[in-house]
C-alpha positions in Angstrom: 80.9 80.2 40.8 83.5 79.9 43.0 87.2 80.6 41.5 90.6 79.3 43.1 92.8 81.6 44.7 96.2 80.3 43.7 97.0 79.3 39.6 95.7 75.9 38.6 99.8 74.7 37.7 101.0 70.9 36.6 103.9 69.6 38.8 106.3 67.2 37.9 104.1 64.5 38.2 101.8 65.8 35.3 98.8 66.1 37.6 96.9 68.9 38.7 95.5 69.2 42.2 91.8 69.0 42.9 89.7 72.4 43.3 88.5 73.4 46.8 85.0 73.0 45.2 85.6 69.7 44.0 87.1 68.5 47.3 84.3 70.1 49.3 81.7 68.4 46.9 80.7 66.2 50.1 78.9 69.3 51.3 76.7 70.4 48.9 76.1 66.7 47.0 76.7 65.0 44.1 74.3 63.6 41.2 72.9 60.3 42.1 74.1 60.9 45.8 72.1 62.8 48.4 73.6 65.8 50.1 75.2 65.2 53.6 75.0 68.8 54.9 71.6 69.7 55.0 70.3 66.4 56.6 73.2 65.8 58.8 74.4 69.1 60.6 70.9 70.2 61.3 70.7 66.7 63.3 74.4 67.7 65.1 73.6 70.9 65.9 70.1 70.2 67.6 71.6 67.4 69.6 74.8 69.4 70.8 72.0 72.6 71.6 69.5 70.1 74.0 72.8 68.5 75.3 74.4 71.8 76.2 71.0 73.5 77.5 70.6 70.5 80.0 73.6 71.6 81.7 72.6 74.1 84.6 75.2 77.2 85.2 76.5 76.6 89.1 74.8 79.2 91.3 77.3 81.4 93.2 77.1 80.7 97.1 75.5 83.5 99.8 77.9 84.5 102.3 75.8 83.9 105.6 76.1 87.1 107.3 74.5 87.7 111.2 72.1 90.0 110.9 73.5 92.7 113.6 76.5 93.4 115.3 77.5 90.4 118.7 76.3 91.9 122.0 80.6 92.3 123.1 81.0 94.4 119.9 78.0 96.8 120.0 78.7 99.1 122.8 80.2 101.5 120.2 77.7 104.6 119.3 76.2 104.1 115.6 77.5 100.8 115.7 73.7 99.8 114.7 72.8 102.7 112.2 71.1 101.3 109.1 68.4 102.2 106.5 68.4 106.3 106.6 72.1 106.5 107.9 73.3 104.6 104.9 74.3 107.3 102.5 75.5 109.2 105.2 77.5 106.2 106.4 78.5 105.3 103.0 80.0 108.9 103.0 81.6 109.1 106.2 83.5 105.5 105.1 84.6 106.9 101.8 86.3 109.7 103.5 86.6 108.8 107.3 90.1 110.6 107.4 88.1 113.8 107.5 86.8 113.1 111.1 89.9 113.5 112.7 89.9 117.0 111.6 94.0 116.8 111.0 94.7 118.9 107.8 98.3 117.2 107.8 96.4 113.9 108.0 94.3 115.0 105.3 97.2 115.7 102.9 99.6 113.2 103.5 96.5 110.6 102.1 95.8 112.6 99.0 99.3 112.6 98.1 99.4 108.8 99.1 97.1 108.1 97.1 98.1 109.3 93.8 102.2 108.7 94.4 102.0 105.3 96.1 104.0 102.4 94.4 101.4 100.1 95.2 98.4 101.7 94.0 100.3 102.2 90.7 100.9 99.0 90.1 97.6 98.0 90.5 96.2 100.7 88.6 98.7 99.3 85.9 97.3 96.0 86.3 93.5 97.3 85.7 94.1 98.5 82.6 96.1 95.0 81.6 93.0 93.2 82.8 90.9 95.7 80.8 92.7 95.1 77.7 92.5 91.6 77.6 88.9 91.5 78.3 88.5 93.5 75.0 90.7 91.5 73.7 88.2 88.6 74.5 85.6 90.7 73.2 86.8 90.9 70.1 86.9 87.3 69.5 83.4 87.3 69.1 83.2 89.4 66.1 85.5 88.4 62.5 88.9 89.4 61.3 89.9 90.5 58.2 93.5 90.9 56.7 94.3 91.8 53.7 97.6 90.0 51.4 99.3 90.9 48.2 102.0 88.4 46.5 103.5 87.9 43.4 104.8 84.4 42.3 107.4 83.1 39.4 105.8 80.2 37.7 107.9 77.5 36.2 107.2 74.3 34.8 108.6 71.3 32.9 112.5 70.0 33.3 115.0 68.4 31.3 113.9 67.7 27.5 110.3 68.6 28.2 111.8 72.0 29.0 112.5 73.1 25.9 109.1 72.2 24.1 106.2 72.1 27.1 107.7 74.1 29.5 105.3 77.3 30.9 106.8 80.6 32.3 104.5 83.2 33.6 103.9 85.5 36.6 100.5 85.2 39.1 99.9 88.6 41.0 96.8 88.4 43.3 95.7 90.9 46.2 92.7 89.8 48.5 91.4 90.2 51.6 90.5 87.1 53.9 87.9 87.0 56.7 87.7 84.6 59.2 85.1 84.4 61.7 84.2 81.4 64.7 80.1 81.8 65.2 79.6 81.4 68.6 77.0 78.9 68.7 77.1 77.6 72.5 79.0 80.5 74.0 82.2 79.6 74.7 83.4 82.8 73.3 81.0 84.5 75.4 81.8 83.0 78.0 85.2 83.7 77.8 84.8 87.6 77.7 82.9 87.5 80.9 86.1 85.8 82.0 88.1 88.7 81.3 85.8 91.3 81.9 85.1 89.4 85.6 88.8 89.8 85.7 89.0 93.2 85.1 86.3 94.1 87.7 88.5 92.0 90.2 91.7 93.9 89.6 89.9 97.4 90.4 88.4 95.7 93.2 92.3 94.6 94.1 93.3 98.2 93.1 90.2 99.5 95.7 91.7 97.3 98.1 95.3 98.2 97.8 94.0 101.8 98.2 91.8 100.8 101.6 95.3 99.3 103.0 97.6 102.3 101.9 95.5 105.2 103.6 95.0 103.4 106.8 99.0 102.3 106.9 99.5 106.1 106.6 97.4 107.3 109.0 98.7 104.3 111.6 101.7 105.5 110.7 101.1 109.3 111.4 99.6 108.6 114.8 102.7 106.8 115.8 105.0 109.7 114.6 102.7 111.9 116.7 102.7 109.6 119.3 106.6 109.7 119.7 107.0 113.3 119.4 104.6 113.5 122.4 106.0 111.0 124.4 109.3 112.8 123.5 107.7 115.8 125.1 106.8 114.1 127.9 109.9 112.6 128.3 111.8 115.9 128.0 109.7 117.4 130.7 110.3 114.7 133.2 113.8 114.6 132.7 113.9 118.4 133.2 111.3 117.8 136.5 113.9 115.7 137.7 116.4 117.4 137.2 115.4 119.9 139.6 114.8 117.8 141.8 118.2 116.2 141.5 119.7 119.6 142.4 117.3 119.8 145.2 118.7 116.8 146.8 122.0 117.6 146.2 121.8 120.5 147.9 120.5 118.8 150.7 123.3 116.5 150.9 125.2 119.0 150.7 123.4 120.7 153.8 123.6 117.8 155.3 120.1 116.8 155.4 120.3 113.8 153.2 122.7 111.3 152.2 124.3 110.3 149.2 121.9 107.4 148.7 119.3 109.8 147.6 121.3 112.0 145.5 122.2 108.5 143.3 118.6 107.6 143.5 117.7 111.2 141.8 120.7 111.2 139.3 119.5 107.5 138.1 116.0 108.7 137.8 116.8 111.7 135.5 119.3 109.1 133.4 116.6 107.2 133.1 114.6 110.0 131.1 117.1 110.7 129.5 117.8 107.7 127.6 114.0 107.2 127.3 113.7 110.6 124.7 116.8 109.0 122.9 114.6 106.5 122.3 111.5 108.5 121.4 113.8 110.1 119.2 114.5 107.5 116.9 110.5 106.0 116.7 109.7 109.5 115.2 112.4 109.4 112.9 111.8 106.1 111.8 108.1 107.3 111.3 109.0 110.0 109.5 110.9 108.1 107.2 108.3 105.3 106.2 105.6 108.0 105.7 108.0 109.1 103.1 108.2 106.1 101.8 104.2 105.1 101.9 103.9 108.9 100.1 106.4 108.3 97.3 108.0 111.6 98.8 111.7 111.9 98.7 113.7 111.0 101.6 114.1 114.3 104.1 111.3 115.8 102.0 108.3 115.9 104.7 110.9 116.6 107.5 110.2 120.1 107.7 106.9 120.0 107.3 106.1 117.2 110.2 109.0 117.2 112.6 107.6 120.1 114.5 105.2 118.4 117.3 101.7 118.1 117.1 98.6 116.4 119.3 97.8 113.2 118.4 94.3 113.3 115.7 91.3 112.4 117.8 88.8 110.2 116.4 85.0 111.1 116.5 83.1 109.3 119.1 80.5 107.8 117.1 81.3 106.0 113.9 78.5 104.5 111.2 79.4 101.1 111.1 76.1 100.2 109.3 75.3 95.9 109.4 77.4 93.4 108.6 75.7 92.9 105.2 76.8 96.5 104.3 80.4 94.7 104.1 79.6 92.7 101.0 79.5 96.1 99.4 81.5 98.0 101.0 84.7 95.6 101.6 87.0 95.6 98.1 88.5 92.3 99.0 85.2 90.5 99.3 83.8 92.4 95.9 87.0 91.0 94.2 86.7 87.5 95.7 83.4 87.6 94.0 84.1 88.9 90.7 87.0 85.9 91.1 84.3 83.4 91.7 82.3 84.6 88.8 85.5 84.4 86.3 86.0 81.1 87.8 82.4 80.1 86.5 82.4 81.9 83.4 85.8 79.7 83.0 84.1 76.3 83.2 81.2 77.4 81.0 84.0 78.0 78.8 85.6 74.8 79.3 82.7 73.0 79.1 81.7 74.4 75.9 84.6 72.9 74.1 82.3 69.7 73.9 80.2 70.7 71.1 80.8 71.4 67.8 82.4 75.1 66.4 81.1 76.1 63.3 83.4 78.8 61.7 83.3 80.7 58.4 86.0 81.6 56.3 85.6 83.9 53.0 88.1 85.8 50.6 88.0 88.4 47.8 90.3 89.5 45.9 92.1 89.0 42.2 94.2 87.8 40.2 96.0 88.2 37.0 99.4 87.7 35.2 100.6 91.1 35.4 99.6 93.8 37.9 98.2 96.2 35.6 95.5 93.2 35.3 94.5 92.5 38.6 91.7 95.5 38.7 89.8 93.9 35.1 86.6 92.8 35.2 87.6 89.3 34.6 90.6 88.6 37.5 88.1 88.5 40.0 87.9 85.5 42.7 86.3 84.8 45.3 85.0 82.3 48.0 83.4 80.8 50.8 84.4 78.0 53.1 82.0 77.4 56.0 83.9 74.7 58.8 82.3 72.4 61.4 84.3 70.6 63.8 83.8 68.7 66.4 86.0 66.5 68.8 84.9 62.9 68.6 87.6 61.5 70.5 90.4 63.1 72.8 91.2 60.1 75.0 89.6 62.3 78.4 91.5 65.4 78.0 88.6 67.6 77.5 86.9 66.0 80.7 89.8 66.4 82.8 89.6 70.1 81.9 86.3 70.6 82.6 87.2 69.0 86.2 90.2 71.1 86.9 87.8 74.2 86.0 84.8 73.0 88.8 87.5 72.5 90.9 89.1 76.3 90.5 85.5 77.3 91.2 85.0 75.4 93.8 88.0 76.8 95.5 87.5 80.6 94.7 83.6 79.8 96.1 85.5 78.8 99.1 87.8 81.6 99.5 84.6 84.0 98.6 83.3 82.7 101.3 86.0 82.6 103.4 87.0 86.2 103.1 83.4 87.6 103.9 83.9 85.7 107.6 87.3 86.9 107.8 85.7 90.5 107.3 82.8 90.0 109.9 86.0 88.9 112.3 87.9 91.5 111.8 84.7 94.0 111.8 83.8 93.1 115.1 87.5 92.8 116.7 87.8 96.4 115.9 84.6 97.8 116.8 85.3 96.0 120.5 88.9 97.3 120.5 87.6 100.9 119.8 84.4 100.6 122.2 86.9 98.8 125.1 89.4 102.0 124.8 87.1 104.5 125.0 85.9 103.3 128.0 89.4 103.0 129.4 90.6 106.4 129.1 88.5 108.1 131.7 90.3 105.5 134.1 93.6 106.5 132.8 93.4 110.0 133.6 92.2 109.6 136.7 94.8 107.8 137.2 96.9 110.4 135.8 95.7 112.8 137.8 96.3 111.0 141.3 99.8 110.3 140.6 100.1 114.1 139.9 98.7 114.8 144.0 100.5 111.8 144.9 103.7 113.5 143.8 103.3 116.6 144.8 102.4 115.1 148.9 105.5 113.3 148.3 107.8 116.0 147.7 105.6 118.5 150.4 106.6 115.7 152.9 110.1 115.0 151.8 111.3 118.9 152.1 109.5 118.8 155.4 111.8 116.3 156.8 108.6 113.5 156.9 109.9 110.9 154.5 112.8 110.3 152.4 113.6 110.5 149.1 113.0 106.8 148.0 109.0 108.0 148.9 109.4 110.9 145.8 111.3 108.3 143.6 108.6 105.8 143.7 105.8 109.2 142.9 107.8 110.1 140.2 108.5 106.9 138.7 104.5 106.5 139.2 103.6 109.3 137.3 105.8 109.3 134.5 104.3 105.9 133.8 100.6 107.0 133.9 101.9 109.9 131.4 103.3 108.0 129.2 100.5 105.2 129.5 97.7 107.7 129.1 99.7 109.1 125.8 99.8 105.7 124.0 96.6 105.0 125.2 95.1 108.3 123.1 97.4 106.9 120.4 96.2 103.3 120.4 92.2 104.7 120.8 93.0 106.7 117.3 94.8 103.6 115.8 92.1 101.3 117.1 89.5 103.6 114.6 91.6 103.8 111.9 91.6 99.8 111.8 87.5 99.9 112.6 87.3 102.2 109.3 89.6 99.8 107.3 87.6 96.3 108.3 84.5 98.3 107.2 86.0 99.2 104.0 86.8 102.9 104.2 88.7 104.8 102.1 87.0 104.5 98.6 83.8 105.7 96.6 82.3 104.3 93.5 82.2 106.9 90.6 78.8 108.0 90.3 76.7 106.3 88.0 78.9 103.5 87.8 78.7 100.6 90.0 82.2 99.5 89.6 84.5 102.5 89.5 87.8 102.9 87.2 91.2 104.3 87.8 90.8 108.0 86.9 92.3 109.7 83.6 95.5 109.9 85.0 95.8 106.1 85.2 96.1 106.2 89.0 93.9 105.8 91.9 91.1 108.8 92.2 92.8 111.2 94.9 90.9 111.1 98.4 88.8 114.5 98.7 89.3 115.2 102.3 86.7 118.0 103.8 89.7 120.3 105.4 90.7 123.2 103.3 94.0 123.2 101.1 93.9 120.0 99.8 93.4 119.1 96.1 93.0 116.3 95.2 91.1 114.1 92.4 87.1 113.0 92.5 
């Protein structure tokens, strides 16, 4: 039997609204009429079940990737290492930092890492993503609320007040569940959504990571880079100094003219104003590294304004194939966890054609007065299964299905997209880094002339051979192949750091997991650099 929640109570008409069970009579029949439930939504549901099985679930595209490395771009050692060298590879990637064997390198990322603004912000947005795919998860399953209320009952007005009117209290408590059955899995579909989601934003996060550490370390070789070209810079003006008071002493012997001494004052102003300028690229270095490291500003000044050589890159780096970059690459992993939300979204969408069947049920009491409500006769209950089904919405569920394909469409695209970007940029740098290498043997022989060169110059010049403008040009010479030689060790080591960020270094799945989470801390897992002194996070 199934008993009405609220009291059966006249109006001021004189009538009393139908039961719930009476109204819902439809659904289990009448005598002399034949029941409409069990012969019709048996009928519904297979026809919505065949309909929905006949459409197919769009199959994610396959990146075409070459199968090696272009002839220009191979030149590189270990640019072809595969099969046995990939967990060594792998390794090397996570942590390629650790072959420039630069302990302040090394710290500078761990602390990156853990104190960047970026990379806390998307750790934030993981767990948002992760809380609204449980948040579609629990969808699925039925809710249940409980309710107490008391209501003041009176009827009857005017004359009829005073002879038919009813007073009286209704207490009731109860607890309600609701639940949607998910019959073609558009709930389900849903949750994969979200979860899809979530695995994109830690992909994103993976990403923001893989950008930070090599910005720091680009940014570290060009603090290094300064202070040695400030060295340099300091040595020649002090080189030509000398030789300034060489010539002017010779003037002043009379065995030059004034021409030369201008030539070698304007040659050590030049140097001069040159280290100014070296000057301020460290300092502005400096002061983005404290920014990128969430350290306070003057913080790592005494710590890295004190010269040092600029980190060397190993010679041979495991760039795997380029399929290994559909692993390894965060941005392409998160445009395909974005292409699989975008599907899971239209399976959604296009599950809103079919019927939902949804059950509702309460139980509770209910009683005139509270000390009542826990008898043996207050007791109610019932249950109200619903289907529902959209017969007519003029289009509007059509034209969402569309606009859901077409968001597919577009992140299949831009799935596709990204993984030839990363091939592109894979390749640029490997050629970059192979072309350099090559070129500094060149450079300091270069180097290395202009050091004879100069000192001939200057043997002839106090001989009386040749005059000064002979040691200007040397000079001039050789300050150039100095400084060239110096940015060209600085580019080599920037040219790797880029290699190892197009191949996705910087990162490492947690083990037995294939799709690693922010660690307890809520930010990104600390990079685990193999120099001494550094702690930092697994």
């Amino acid at each position: 039997m199934t008993a009405p929640l609220r009291p059966r109570c006249r109006g001021a008409g004189g009538t009393s609204p139908r039961p719930v069970s009476n109204r819902l009579s439809w659904l289990r029949g009448v005598p002399g009429r034949p029941c409409v439930l069990p012969g019709v939504l048996p009928g519904i549901l297979l026809c919505a079940v065949l309909a929905a099985g006949c459409a197919a679930a769009p199959v994610a595209p396959r990146p075409d990737m070459p199968a090696a490395w272009s002839a220009g771009a191979s030149g590189l050692p270990s640019a072809t290492g595969a099969g046995a060298q990939a967990a060594h590879s792998g390794a090397t990637l996570a942590r390629w930092w650790g072959t420039f064997g630069d302990p302040a390198l090394d710290r500078l990322l761990a602390r990156a890492a853990t104190a960047n603004f970026d990379v806390r912000i998307a750790a934030e947005k993981v767990r948002e993503a992760r809380a609204a795919a449980r948040e579609a998860g629990a969808s699925l399953g039925p809710t249940v609320t409980g309710s107490a209320s008391g209501t003041r009952i009176r009827s009857g007005t005017g004359e009829a007040q005073s002879s038919g009117s009813r007073d009286g209290n209704v207490y009731a408590t109860g607890l309600d569940m609701a639940w949607e059955i998910d019959l073609f899995g558009r709930l389900r579909a849903t949750r994969e959504a979200r979860v899809a989601d979530a695995q994109a934003a830690e992909e994103d996060r993976r990403d923001t990571l893989v950008t930070l550490l090599a910005e720091v370390a680009t940014q570290y070789v060009t603090l290094r880079q300064a202070q040695n070209e400030l060295a340099l810079t300091r040595d020649i003006a002090a080189s030509r100094a000398e030789t300034l008071a060489l010539v002017t002493d010779r003037r002043d012997a009379g065995l030059a003219g004034d021409i030369d001494v201008a030539q070698a004052a304007a040659l050590w102003h030049a140097a001069q104003a040159d280290a100014a300028e070296y000057e301020n690229n460290a300092w502005a270095a400096l002061a983005r590294l404290e920014r990128l490291t969430g350290a306070a500003p003057g913080e790592l000044r005494p710590v890295l304004e004190p010269a040092a050589p600029i980190p060397v890159p190993a010679r041979e780096v495991p760039v795997g194939l380029p399929a290994d970059l559909l692993l390894r690459r965060p941005d392409i992993r998160a445009a395909e966890r974005t292409l699989a939300s975008a599907a899971s979204d239209l399976a959604a969408t296009t599950a809103e054609r079919w019927p939902t069947l949804s059950l509702s049920a309460t139980l509770g009491s209910q009683a005139s007065t509270v000390n009542r409500l826990l008898s043996s006769g207050s007791g109610v209950w019932s249950v109200a299964p619903a289907l529902g089904l959209t017969l007519f919405d003029s289009g509007a569920t059509t034209a969402r299905i569309e606009q859901a394909d077409a968001r597919r469409e577009q992140t299949a695209l831009a799935y596709l997209s990204t993984a030839r970007t990363a091939v592109e940029e894979a390749e640029t740098a490997l050629y970059a880094v192979d072309r350099q290498q090559r070129r500094l043997p060149d450079l300091a022989a270069v180097l290395e002339a202009d050091r004879t060169a100069l000192v001939l110059a200057q043997d002839r010049y106090r001989a009386g051979l040749t005059d000064f403008l002979a040691v200007a040009d040397a000079e001039r010479e050789l300050s150039t192949a100095a400084l060239t030689h110096v940015r060209a060790r600085a580019a080599l080591a920037t040219r790797a750091i880029t290699l190892y960020r197009a191949l996705g270094g910087g990162w490492a799945a947690t083990q037995g997991e294939e799709r690693a989470g922010v660690s307890a801390t809520g930010l990104a897992p600390a990079p685990t650099p193999p120099a001494a002194g550094v702690d930092a996070a697994s």
